[in-house]
C-alpha positions in Angstrom: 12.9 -97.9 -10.5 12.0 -97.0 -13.7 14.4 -94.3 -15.9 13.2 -91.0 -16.5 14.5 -88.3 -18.9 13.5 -85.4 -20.6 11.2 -86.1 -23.4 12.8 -84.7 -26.6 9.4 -83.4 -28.1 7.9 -81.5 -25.3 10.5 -81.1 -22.8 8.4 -82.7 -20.0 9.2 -85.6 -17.5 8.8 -89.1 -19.2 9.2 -92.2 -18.5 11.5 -94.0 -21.2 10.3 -97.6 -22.2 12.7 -99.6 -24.9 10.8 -102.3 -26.7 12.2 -103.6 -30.1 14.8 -101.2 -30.7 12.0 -98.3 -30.5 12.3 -95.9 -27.8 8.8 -94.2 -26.2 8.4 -91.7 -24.0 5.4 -91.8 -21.5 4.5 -88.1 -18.9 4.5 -88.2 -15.8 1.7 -86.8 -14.4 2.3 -84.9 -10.9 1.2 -87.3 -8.7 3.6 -89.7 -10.0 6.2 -87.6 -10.1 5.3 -86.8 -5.9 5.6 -90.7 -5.6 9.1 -91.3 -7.2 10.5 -88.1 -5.3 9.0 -90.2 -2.2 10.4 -92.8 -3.2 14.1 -91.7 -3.7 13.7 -89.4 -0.2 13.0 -93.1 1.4 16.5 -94.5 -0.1 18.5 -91.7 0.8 17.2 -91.9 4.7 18.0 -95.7 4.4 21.3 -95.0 2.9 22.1 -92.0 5.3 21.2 -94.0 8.4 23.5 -96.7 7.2 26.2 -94.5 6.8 25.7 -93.0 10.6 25.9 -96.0 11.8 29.3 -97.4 10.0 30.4 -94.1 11.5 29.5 -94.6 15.0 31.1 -98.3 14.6 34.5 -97.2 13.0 34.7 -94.1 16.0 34.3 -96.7 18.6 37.1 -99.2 16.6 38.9 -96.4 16.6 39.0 -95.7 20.2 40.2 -99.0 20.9 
């Protein structure tokens, strides 16, 4: 993923690209900004199923 900040000029979302020591700042336009919020919703669901299932593993270790 890429990084986003607040852009220091106009205070919006931006996208920060680094290319020969100068930094840029790119908007993000609504419907980009829908997509990475998708996109991080997606992770966490991955990463919260994940962690019911270590759960459910260590309460039946524990059981034993």
């Amino acid at each position: 993923m890429s990084t986003v900040a607040n852009c220091p000029t106009c205070g919006g979302k931006s996208v920060i690209k680094e290319a020969n020591g100068q930094t840029t700042y790119v908007a993000l336009q609504d419907d980009e900004l829908i997509k990475k919020v998708g996109q991080l919703k997606k992770a966490m669901q991955k990463f919260k199923a994940k962690a019911e299932a270590l759960e459910q593993e260590l309460d039946t270790l524990r059981i034993q």
